[in-house]
TIFI-610618 format. One record per residue: x negated, y, z of N, C-alpha, C in turn; residue in three letters. Coordinates in steps of 0.05 Angstrom, whole numbers, plus 5000, padded with zeros to 4 digits. Example, Ala and Ser with C-alpha at 12.3 -4.5 7.8 and 13.67 -1.06 7.14 Angstrom:
BEGIN
[[4736, 4886, 5156], [4754, 4910, 5156], [4736, 4934, 5156], "ALA"]
[[4743, 4955, 5142], [4727, 4979, 5143], [4742, 5001, 5157], "SER"]
***
This chain:
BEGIN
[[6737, 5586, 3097], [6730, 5609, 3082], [6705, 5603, 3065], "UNK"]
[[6704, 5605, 3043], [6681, 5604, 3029], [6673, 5631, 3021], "UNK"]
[[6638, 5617, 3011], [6620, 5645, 3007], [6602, 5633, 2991], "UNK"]
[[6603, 5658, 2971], [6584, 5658, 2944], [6558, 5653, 2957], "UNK"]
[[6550, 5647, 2932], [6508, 5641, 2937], [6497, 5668, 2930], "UNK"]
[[6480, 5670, 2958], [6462, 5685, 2950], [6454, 5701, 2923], "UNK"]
[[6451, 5721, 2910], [6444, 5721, 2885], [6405, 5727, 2888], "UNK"]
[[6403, 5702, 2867], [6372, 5710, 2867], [6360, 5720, 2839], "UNK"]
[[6345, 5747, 2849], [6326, 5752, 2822], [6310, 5741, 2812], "UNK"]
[[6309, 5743, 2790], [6290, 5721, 2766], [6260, 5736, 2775], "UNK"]
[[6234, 5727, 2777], [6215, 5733, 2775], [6202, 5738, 2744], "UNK"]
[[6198, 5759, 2747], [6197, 5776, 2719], [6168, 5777, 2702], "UNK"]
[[6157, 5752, 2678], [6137, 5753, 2676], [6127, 5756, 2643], "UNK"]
[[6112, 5776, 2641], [6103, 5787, 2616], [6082, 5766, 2602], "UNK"]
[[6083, 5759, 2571], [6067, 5738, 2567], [6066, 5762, 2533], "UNK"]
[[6044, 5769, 2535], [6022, 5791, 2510], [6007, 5775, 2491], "UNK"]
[[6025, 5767, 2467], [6020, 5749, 2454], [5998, 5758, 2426], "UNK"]
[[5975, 5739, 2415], [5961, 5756, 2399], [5973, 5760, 2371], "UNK"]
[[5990, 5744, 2368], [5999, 5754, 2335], [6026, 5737, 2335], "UNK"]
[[6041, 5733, 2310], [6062, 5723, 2303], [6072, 5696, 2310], "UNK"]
[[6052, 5678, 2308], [6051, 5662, 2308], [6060, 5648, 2340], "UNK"]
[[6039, 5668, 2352], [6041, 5657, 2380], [6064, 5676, 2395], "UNK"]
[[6068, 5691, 2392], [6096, 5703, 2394], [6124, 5684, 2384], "UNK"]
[[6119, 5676, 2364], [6149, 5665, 2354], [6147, 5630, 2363], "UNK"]
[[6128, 5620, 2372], [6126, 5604, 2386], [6127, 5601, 2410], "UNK"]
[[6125, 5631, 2431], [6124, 5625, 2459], [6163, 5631, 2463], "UNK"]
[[6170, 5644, 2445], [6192, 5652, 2439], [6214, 5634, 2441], "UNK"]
[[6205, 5614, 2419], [6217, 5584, 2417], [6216, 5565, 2441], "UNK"]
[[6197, 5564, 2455], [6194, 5559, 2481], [6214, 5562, 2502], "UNK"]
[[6212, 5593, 2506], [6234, 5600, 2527], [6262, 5592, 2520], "UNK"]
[[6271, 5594, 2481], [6296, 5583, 2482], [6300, 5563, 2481], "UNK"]
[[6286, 5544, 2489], [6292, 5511, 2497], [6308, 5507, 2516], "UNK"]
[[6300, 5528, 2532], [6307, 5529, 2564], [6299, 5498, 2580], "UNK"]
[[6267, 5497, 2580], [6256, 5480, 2584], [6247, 5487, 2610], "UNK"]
[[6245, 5513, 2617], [6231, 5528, 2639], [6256, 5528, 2667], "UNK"]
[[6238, 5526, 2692], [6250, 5535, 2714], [6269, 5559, 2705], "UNK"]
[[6292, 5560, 2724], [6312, 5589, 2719], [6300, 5607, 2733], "UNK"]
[[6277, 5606, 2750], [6270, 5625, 2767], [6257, 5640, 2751], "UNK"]
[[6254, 5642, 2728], [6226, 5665, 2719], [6248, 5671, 2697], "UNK"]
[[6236, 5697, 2694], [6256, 5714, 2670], [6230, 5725, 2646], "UNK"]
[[6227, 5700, 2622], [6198, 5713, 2612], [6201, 5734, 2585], "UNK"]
[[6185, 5757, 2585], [6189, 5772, 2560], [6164, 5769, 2546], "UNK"]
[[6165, 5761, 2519], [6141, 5757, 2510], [6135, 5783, 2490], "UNK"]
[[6111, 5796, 2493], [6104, 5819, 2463], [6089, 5816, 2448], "UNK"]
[[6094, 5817, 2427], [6076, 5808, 2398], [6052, 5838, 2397], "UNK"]
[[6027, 5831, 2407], [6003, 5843, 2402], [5998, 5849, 2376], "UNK"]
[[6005, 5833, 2356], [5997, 5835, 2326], [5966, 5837, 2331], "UNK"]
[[5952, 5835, 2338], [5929, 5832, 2339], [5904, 5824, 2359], "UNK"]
[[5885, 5808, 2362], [5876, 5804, 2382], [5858, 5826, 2394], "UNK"]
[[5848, 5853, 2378], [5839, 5877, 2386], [5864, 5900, 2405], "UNK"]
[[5887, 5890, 2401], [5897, 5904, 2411], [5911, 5899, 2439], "UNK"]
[[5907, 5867, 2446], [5913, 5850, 2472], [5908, 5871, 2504], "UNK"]
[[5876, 5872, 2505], [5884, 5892, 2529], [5887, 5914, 2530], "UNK"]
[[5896, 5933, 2509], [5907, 5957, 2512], [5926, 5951, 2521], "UNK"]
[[5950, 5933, 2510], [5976, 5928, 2507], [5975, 5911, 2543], "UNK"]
[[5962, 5901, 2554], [5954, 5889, 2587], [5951, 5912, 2598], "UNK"]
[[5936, 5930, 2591], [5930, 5956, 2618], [5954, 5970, 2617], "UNK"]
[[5971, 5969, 2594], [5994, 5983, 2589], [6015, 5980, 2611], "UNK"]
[[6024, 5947, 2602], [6046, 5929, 2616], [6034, 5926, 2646], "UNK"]
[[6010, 5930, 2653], [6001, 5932, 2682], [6003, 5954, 2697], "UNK"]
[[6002, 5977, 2692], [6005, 5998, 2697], [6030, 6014, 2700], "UNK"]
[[6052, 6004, 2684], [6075, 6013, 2676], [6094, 5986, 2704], "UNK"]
[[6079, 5974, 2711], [6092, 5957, 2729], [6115, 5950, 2736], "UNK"]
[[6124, 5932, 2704], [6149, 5927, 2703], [6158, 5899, 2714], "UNK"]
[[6127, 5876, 2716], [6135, 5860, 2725], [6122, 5838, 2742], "UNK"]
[[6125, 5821, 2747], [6108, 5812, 2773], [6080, 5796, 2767], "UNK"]
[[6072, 5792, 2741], [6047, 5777, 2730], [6055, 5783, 2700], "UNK"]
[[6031, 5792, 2691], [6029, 5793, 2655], [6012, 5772, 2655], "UNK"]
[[6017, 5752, 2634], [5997, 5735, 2626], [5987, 5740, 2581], "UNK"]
[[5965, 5726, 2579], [5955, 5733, 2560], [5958, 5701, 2536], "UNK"]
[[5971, 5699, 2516], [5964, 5685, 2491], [5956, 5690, 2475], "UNK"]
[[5938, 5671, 2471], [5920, 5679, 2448], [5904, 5651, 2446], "UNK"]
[[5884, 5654, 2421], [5872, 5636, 2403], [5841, 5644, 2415], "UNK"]
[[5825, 5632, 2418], [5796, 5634, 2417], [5771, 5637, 2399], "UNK"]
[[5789, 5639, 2372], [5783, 5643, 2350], [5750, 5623, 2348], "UNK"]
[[5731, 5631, 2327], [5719, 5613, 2324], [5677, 5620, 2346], "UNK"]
[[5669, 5594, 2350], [5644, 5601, 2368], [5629, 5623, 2349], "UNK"]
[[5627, 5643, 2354], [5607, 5657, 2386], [5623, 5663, 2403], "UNK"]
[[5653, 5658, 2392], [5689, 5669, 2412], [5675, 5702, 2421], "UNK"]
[[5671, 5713, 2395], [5660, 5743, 2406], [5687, 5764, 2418], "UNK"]
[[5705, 5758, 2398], [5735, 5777, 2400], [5752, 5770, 2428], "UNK"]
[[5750, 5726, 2432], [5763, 5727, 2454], [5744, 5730, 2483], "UNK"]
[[5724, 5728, 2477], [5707, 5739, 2499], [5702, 5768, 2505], "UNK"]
[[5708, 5787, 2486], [5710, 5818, 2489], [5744, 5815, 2499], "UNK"]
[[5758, 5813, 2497], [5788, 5806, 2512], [5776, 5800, 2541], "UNK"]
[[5772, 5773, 2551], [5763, 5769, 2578], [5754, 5799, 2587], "UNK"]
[[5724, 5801, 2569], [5705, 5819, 2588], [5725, 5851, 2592], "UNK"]
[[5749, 5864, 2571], [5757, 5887, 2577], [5778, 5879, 2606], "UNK"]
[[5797, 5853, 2604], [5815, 5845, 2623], [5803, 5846, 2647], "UNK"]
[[5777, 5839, 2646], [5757, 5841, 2680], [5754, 5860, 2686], "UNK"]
[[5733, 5880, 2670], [5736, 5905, 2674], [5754, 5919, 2689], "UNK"]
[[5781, 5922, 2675], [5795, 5936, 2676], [5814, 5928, 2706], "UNK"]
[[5820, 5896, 2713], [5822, 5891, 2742], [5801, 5899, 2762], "UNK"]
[[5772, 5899, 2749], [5748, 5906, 2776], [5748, 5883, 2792], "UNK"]
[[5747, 5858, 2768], [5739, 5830, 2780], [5733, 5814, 2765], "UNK"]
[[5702, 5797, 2770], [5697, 5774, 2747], [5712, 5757, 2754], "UNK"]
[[5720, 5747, 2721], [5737, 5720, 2724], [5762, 5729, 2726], "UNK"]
[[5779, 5752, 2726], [5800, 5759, 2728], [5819, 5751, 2708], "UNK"]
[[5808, 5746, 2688], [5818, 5745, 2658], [5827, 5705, 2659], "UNK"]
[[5818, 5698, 2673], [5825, 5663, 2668], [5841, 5656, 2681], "UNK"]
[[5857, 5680, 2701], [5871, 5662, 2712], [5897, 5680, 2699], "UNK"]
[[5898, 5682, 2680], [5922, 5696, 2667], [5930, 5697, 2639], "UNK"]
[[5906, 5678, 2624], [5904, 5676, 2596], [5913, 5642, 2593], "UNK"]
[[5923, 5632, 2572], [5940, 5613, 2565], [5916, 5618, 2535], "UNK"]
[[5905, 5598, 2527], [5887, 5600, 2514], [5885, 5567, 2488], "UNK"]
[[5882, 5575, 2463], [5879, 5557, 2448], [5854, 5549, 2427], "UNK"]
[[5835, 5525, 2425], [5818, 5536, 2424], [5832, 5515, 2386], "UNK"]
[[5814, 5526, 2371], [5810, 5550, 2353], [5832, 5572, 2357], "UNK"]
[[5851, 5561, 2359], [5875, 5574, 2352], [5906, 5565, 2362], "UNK"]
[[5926, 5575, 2360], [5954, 5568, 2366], [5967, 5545, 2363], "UNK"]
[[5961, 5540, 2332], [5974, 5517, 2316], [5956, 5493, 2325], "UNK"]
[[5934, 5489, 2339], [5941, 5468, 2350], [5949, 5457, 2379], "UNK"]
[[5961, 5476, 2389], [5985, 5466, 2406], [6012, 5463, 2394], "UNK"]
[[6020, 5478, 2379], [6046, 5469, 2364], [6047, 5447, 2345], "UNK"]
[[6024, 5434, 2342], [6024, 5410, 2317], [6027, 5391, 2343], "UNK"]
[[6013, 5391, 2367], [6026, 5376, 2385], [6040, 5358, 2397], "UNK"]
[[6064, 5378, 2381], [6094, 5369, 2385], [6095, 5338, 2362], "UNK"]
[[6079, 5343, 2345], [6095, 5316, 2323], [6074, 5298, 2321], "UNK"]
[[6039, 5307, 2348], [6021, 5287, 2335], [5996, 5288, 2346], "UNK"]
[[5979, 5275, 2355], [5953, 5278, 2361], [5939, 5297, 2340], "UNK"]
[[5925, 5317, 2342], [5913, 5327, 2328], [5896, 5346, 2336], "UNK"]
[[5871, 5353, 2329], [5842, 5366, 2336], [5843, 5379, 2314], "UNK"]
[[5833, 5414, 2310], [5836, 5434, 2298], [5799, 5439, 2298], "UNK"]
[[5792, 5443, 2278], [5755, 5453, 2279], [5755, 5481, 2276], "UNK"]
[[5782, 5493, 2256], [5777, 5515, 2253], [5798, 5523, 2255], "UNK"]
[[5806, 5554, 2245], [5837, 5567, 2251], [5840, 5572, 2227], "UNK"]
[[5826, 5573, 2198], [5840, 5584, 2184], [5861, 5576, 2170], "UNK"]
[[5885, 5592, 2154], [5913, 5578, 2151], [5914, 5554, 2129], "UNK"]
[[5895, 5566, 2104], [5888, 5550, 2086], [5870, 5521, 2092], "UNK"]
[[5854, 5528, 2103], [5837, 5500, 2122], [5850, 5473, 2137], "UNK"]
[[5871, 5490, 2148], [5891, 5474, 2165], [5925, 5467, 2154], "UNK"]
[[5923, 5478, 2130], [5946, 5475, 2107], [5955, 5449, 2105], "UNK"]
[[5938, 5429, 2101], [5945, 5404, 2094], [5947, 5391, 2119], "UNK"]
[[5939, 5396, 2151], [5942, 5384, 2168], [5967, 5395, 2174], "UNK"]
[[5975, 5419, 2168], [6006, 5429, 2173], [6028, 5416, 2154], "UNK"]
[[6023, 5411, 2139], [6045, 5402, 2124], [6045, 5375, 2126], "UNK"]
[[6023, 5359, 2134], [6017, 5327, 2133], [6044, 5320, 2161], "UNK"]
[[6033, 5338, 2184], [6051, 5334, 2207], [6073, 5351, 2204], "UNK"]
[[6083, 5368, 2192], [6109, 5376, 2188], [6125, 5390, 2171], "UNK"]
[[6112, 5370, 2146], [6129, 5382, 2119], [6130, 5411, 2104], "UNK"]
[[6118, 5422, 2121], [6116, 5446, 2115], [6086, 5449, 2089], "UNK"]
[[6091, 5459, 2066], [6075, 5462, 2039], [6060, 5488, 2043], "UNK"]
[[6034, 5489, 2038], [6025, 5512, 2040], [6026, 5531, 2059], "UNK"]
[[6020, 5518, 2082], [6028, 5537, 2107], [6007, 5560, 2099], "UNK"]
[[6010, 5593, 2104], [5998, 5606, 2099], [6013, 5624, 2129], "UNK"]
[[6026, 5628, 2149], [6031, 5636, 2160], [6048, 5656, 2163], "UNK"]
[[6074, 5663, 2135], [6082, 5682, 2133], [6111, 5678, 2149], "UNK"]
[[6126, 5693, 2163], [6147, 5697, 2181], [6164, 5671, 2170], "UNK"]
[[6167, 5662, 2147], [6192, 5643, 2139], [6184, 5619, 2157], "UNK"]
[[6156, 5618, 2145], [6144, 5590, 2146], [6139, 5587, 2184], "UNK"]
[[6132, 5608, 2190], [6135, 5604, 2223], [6161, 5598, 2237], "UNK"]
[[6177, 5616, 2228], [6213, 5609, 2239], [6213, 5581, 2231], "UNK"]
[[6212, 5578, 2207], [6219, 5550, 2197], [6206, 5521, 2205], "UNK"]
[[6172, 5527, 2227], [6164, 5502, 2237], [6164, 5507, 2275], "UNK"]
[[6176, 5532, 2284], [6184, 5522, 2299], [6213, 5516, 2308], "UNK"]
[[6233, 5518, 2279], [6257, 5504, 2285], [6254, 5476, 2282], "UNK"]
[[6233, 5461, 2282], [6228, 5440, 2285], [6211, 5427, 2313], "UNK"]
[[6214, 5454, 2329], [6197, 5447, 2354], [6226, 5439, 2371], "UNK"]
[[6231, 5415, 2385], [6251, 5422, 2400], [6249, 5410, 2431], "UNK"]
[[6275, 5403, 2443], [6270, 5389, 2476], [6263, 5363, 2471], "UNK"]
[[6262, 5343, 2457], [6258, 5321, 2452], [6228, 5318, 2441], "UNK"]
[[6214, 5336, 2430], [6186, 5334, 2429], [6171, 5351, 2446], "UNK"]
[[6175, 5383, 2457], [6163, 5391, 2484], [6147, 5359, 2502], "UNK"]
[[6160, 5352, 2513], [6147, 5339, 2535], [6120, 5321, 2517], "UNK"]
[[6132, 5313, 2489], [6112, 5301, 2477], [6081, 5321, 2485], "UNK"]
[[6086, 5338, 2461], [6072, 5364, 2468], [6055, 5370, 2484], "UNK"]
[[6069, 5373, 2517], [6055, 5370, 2541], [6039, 5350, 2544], "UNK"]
[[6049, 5333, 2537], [6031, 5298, 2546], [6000, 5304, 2543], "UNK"]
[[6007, 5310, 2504], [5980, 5314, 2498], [5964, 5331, 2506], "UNK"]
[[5980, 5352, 2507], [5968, 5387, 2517], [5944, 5377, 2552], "UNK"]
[[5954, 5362, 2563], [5953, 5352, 2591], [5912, 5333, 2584], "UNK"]
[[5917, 5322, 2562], [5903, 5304, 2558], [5869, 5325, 2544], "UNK"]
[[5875, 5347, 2539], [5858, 5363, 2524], [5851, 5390, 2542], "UNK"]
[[5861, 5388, 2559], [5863, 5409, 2582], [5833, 5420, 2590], "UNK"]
[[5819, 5428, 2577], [5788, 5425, 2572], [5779, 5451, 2571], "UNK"]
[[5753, 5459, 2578], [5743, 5489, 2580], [5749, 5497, 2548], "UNK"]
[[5747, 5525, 2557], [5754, 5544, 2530], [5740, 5543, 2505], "UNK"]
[[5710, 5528, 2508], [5687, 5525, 2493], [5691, 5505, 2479], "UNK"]
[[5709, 5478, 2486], [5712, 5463, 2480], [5735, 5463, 2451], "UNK"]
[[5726, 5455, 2428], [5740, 5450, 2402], [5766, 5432, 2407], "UNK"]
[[5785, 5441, 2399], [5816, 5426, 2401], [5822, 5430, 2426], "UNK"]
[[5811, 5441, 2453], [5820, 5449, 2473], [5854, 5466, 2484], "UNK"]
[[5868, 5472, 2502], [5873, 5490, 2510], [5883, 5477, 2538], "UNK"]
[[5893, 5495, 2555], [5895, 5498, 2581], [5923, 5508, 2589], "UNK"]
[[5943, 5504, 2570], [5975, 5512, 2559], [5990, 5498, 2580], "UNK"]
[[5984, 5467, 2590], [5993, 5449, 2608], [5991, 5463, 2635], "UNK"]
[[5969, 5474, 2643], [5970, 5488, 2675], [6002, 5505, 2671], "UNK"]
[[5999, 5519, 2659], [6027, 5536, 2662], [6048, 5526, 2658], "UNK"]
[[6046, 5505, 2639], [6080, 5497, 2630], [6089, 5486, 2662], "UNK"]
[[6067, 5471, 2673], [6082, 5453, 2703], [6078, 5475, 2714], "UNK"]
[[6070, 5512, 2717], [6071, 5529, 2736], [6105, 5536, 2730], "UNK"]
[[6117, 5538, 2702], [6134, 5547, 2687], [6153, 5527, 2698], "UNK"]
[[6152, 5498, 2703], [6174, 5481, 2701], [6182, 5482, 2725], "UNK"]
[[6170, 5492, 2745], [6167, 5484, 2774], [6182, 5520, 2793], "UNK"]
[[6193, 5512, 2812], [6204, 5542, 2822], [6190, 5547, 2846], "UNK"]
[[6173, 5532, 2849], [6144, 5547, 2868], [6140, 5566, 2853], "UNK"]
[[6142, 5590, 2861], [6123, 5613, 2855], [6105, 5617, 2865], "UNK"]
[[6090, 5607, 2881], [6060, 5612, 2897], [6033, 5615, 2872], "UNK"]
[[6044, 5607, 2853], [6023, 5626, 2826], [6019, 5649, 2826], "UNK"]
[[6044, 5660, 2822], [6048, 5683, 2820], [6031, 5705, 2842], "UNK"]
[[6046, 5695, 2869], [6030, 5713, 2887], [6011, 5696, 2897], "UNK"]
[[5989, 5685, 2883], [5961, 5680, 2888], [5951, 5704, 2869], "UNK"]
[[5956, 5702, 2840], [5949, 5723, 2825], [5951, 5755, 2834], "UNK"]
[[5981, 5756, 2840], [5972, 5785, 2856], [5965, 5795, 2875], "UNK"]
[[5952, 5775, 2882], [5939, 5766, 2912], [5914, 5786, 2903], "UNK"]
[[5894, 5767, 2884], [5872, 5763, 2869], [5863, 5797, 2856], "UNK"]
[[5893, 5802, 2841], [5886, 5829, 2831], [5883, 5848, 2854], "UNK"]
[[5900, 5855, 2870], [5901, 5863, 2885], [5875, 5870, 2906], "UNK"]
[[5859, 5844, 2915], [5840, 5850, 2927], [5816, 5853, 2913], "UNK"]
[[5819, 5854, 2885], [5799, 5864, 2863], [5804, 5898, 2859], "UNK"]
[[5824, 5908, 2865], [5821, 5937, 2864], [5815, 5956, 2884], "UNK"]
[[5807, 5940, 2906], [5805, 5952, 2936], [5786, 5966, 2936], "UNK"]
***
C-alpha cells in the first residue's frame, strides 16, 4: 500500500522593497527558482524609501507571514534616510538592533549587486546618470536612467548561470553597511538556498522577546 508525502507548507516570507528597481530585481530572483522550495517569498514595491516602515508595521501587524524582511539601498553617507528606516524599525519592535537582522542592504545602492552578475564592480555613488556608463559598459544597456523598460530589460539578462557568479562576489564584499560597494545580500541568499529555517525562528524569537 502506498502513501502520499506529507504535504508541507511553504514558510511565508515578506521582503518590502524600496523602489522599482529593487522590487523587479528581487522579483527576478525568486523566478530563477534559485531558492530552497521551502519559503514562499512575496515581495512589495515601497516606491519609496520614506515609506518602508509604514509599509513593515503594516505587513507586521496584519500578520500574514512568518518574517518580513527589508530591501533597500543605503543611499549616500550621512545614510540619514537609511538610518531613519533602522531607527523607526527599532522603535517600533522595542529593540536596538532589531532592524539588522531583517534588512538586506546595498551600500550606495541596488545596482551594485545586480552589476554583480556580469562583473567586479564598486559603486561610490547611486545616482542613475553617474553610474550610466558603468551600466551600460557591463550590460549594454545605453543610458540607463532607470525607467521600467530599462529595468525589465537588464534583469532579463540576470539569469541561473550568472546568480552564483553574483553570489561569489556578493560573499567577497559582505562588509558593514558604512562601507562603500558593500552589501550583506550573501547572508540571506545561503539563508534562502538552504531549508534550515532556524533564521526564521531565531528572528521571531528576537522580536518576540523585544515586545515583552
Amino acid at each position: 500500500m502506498s502513501f502520499l508525502p506529507p504535504v508541507r507548507s511553504k514558510h511565508r516570507v515578506c521582503v518590502i522593497c524600496e523602489g522599482h528597481e529593487d522590487y523587479y530585481y528581487f522579483k527576478r530572483l525568486i523566478d530563477l527558482n534559485v531558492w530552497d522550495s521551502a519559503y514562499s517569498f512575496t515581495p512589495i514595491n515601497a516606491k519609496t524609501a520614506s515609506n518602508i516602515p509604514a509599509r513593515f508595521q503594516n505587513e507586521f501587524q496584519n500578520d500574514r507571514y512568518e518574517v518580513i524582511l527589508v530591501f533597500c539601498d543605503t543611499d549616500k553617507a550621512p545614510y540619514q534616510q537609511y538610518a531613519l528606516i533602522k531607527e523607526k524599525i527599532n522603535n517600533f519592535l522595542g529593540k536596538k538592533k532589531a532592524a539588522e537582522k531583517v534588512i538586506i542592504f546595498a551600500n550606495p545602492c541596488t545596482m551594485q549587486i545586480m552589476l554583480l552578475h556580469f562583473g567586479e564592480v564598486s559603486l561610490k555613488k547611486q545616482g542613475k546618470k553617474t553610474n550610466s556608463a558603468v551600466v551600460e559598459q557591463m550590460t549594454g544597456i545605453k543610458n540607463y536612467d532607470a525607467h521600467e523598460a530599462q529595468i525589465r530589460d537588464l534583469c532579463g539578462k540576470i539569469t541561473r548561470t550568472n546568480y552564483p557568479e553574483m553570489k561569489r562576489r556578493a560573499e567577497e564584499i559582505n562588509l558593514p553597511d558604512t562601507v562603500s560597494g558593500s552589501t550583506n545580500i550573501s547572508v540571506f541568499l545561503n539563508r534562502f538556498e538552504a531549508s534550515d529555517d532556524r533564521w526564521i525562528t531565531d528572528i521571531r524569537k528576537a522580536f518576540r522577546a523585544s515586545s515583552q
